[in-house]
C-alpha positions in Angstrom: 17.1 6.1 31.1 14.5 4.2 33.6 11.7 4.6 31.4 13.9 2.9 28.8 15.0 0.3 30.9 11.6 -0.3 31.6 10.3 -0.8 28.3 13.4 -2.4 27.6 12.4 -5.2 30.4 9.4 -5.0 29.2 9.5 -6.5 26.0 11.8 -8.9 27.0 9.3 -10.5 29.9 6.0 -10.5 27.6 6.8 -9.7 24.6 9.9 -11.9 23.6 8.4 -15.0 25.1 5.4 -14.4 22.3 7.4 -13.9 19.6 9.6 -16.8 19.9 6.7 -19.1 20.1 5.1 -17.4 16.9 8.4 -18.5 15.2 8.1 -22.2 16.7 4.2 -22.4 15.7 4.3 -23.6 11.5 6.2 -21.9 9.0 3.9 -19.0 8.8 3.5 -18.3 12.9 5.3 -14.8 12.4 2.0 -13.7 11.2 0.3 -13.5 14.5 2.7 -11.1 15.8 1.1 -8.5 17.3 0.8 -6.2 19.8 -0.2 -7.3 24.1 -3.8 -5.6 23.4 -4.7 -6.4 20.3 -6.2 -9.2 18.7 -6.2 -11.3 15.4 -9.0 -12.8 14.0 -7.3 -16.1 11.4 -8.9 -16.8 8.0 -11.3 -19.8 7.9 -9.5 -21.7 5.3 -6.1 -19.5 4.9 -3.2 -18.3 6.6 -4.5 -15.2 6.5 -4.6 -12.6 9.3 -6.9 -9.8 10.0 -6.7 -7.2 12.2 -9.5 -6.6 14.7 -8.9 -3.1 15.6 -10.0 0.1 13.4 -7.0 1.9 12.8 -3.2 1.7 11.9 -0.6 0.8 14.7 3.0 0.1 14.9 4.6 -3.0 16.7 5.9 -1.8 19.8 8.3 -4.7 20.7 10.1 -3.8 17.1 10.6 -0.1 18.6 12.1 -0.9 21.5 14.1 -4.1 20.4 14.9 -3.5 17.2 16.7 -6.9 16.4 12.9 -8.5 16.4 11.9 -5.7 13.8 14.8 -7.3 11.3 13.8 -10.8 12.1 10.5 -9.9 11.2 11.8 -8.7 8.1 14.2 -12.0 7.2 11.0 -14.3 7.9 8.5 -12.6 6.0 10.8 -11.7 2.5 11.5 -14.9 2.7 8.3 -16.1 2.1 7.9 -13.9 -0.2 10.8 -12.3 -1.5 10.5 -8.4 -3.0 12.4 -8.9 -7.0 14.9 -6.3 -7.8 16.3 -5.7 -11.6 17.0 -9.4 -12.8 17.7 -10.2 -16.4 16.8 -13.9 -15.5 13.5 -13.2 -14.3 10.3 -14.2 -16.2 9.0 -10.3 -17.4 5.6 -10.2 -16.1 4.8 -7.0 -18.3 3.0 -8.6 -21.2 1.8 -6.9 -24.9 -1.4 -8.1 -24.6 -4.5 -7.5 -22.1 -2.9 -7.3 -18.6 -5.6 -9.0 -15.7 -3.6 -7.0 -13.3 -3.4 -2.8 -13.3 -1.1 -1.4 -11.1 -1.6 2.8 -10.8 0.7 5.1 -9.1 0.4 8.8 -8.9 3.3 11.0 -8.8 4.5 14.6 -8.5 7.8 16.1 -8.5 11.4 15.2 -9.3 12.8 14.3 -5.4 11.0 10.7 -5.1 12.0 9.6 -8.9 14.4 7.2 -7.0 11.6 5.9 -4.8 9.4 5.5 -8.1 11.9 3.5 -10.4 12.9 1.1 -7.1 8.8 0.8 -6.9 8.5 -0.1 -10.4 11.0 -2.8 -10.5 9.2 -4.6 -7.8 6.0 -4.3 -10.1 8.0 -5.4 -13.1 9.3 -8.6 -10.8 5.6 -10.2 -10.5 5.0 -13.7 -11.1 3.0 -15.8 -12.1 0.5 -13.0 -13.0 0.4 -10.6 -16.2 0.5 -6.6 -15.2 0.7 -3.2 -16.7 1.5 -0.1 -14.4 -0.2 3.6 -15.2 1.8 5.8 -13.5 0.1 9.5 -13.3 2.1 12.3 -13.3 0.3 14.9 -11.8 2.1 18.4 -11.7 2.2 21.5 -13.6 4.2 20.8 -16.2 5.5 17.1 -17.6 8.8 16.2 -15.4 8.9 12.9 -15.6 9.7 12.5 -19.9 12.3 10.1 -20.1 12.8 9.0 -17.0 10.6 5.8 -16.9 10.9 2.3 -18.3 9.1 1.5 -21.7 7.0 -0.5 -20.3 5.4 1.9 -18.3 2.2 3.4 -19.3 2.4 7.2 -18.9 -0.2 9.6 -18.1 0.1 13.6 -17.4 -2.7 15.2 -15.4 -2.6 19.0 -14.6 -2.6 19.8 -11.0 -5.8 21.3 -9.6 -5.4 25.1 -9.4 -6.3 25.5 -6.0 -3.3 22.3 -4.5 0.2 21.0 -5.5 -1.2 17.5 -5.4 -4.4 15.4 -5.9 -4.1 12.1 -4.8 -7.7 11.2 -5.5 -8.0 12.6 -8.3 -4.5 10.9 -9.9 -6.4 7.5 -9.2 -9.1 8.7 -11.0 -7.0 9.2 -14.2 -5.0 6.0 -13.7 -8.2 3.7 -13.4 -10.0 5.3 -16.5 -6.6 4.9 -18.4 -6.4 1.1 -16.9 -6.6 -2.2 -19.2 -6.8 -4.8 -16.4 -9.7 -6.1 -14.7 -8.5 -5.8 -11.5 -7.0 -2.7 -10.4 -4.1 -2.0 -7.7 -3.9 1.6 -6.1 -0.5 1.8 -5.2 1.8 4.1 -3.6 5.1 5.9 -5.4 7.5 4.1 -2.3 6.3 0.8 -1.8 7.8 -2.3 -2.9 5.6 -5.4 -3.4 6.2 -9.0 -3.0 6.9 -11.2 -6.3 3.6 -12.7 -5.5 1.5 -9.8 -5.0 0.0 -9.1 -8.3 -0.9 -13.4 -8.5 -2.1 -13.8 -4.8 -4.4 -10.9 -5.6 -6.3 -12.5 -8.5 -6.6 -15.9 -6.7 -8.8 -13.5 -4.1 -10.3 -12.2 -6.7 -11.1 -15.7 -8.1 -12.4 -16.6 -5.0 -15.4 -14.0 -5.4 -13.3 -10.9 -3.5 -14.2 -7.4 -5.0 -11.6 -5.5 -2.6 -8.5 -7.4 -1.6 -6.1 -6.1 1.3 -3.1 -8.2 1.0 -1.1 -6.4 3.6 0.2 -8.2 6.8 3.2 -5.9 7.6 4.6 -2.4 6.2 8.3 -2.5 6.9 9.5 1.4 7.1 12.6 1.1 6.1 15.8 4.2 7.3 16.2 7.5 5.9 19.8 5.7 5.6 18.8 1.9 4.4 16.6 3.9 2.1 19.5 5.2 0.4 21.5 2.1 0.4 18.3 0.3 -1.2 18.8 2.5 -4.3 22.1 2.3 -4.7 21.8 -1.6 -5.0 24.1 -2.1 -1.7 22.1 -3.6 0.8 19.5 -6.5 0.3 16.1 -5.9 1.4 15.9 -9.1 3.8 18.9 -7.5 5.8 16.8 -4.3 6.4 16.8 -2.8 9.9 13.0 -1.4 10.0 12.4 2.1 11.8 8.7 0.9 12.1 6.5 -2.4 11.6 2.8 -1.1 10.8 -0.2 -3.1 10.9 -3.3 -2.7 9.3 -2.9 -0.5 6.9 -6.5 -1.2 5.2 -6.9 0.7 1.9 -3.4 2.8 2.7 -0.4 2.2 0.7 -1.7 -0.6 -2.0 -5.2 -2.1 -2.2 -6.7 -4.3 -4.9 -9.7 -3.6 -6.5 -11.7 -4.4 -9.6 -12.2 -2.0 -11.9 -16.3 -3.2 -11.8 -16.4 -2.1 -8.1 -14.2 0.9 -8.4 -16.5 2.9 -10.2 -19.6 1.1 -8.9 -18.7 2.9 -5.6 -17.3 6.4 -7.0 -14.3 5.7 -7.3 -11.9 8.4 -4.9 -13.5 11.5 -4.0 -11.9 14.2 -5.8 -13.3 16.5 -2.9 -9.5 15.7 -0.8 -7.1 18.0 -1.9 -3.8 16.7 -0.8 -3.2 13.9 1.8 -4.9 12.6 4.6 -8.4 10.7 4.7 -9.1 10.0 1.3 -7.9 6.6 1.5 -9.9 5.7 4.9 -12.9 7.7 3.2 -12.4 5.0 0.3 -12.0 2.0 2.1 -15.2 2.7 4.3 -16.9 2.7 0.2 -14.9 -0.2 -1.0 -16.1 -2.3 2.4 -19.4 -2.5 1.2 -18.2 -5.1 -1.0 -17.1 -8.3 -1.2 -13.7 -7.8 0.7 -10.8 -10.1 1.3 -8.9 -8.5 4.3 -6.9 -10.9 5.7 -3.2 -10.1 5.9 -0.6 -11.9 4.5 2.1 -10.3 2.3 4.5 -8.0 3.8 5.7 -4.5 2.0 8.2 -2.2 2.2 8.3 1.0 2.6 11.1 3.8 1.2 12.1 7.0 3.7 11.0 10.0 2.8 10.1 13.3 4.8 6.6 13.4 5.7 3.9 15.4 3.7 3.1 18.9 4.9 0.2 18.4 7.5 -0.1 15.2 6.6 -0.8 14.1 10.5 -2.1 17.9 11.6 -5.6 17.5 13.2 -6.5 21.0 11.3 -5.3 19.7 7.8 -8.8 20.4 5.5 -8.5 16.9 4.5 -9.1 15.5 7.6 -11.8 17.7 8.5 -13.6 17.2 5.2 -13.2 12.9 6.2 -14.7 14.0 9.2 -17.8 15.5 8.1 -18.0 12.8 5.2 -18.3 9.8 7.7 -21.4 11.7 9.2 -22.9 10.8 5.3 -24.0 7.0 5.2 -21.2 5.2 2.5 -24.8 4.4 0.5 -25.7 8.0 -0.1 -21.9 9.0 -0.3 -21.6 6.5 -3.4 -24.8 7.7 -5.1 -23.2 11.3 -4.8 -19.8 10.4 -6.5 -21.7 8.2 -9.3 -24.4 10.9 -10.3 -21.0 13.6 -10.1 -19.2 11.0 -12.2 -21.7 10.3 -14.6 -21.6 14.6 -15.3 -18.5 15.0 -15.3 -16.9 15.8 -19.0 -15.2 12.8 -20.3 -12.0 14.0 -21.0 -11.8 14.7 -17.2 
């Protein structure tokens, strides 16, 4: 009870003080929230944020007072709201040459909800033509006749030694991709309206690897469920976590030139857990763009099996793979690429 009253006191002292002026500075000053250590370095000629710290972290103040975690939420789907299912809205899914790929990989029946709510914020881009290649990766097909037309559908065996192969369901997706620019993408994220647009204007700019990401709202177990059902709006979401920095987690752009210049994701992580930083440390030896901006939002779901565990082999293996310079790493996955059979 004292610790929480602390904390409590805390917040209110130094941290609410800094949040009400972010909300007073411009229409964007919501974007330099962070937490009392850490430090933001701004964009040289955009709103832009990036974080100047190595690895993930979650907004303390938002913890402890959650009321700032759901006007965090209100501010920044504002800006840029997340489209739901809406017969009026311009179809972004075009029949000809998409510039924009979106690829999610999938296993299983339970997160089908969390993959159709995804999909309609993918469908809901603007001002930007898309595809999405969603890769079933399981035994056996369980996805036939669950998904939209418009998605494109690819099935992918499961390696015979895991249940899941994250890397290797990107893999799939980007040799099965049309666009130019490619967007690894998560099952249980929803994406701004802008995402897909805002991405190719990086892109435009000269930016091989894009990280859009200002804020990952982690939305209930129980707003989760009321998000599928179509019964509560996503800007009146009461966040269990705001995570920063998210680098190539979740969703990161890329174009399909740089993906498989760098080796695209190491098929070497069997399951979850460091193939993504493993990627990023590749991808970062490009042209990268990774000043935060949009804001996601992320659907409950139980945690993966030693996801988080300091034992789990994937994290060992990203362990003993940082010890490898990213240059020799790269050459590795190209020259095992380039022997790889083609229908793999």
């Amino acid at each position: 009870m004292i610790v929480a009253f602390r904390r409590i006191a805390g917040v209110i002292l130094f941290d609410l003080p800094r949040y009400i002026r972010a909300l007073a500075t411009g229409k964007r000053g919501y974007l330099r929230v962070r937490n009392r250590a850490e430090r933001l370095v701004p964009a040289r000629s955009h709103h832009g944020v990036r974080c100047d710290w190595r690895w993930t972290s979650e907004l303390f103040a938002t913890n402890v007072f959650p009321p700032l975690g759901r006007w965090l939420v209100r501010r920044a789907l504002a800006d840029h709201p997340i489209g739901r299912n809406d017969p009026a809205a311009r179809d972004s899914i075009t029949s000809g040459v998409p510039k924009v790929s979106f690829i999610i990989g999938h296993r299983g029946v339970t997160r089908v909800p969390l993959l159709l709510k995804t999909l309609e914020s993918v469908r809901a881009q603007r001002g930007a033509s898309v595809e999405c290649v969603v890769v079933e990766q399981d035994d056996s097909p369980k996805l036939t006749g669950k998904l939209p037309s418009w998605v494109k559908y690819v099935f992918s065996e499961s390696p015979k030694q895991a249940a899941y192969a994250r890397s290797k369901a990107f893999n799939v997706g980007a040799a099965n991709a049309s666009g130019a620019l490619l967007v690894l993408h998560d099952n249980d994220l929803l994406v701004p309206e802008d995402y897909a647009a805002e991405a190719l204007l990086r892109q435009a700019e000269g930016y091989e690897v894009i990280n859009l990401k200002r804020f990952i709202f982690y939305a209930s177990e129980r707003d989760t469920e009321r998000v599928i059902a179509s019964r509560l709006a996503l800007t009146e979401l009461s966040p269990e976590s705001v995570m920063q920095n998210a680098l190539g987690g979740g969703s990161i752009a890329i174009t399909a030139k740089a993906y498989f210049e760098i080796g695209g994701m190491d098929e070497a992580f069997i399951g979850w857990g460091g193939e993504d930083n493993e990627f990023w440390d590749r991808a970062i030896t490009r042209k990268v763009w990774q000043f935060g901006y949009l804001s996601l939002v992320h659907l409950w779901h139980p945690s993966q099996p030693m996801k988080y565990d300091p034992n789990n082999p994937t994290l060992v293996l990203f362990n003993q793979l940082m010890a490898i310079p990213a240059a020799e790493r790269i050459a590795i996955l190209r020259l095992r690429r380039a022997l790889q059979p083609a229908d793999c």
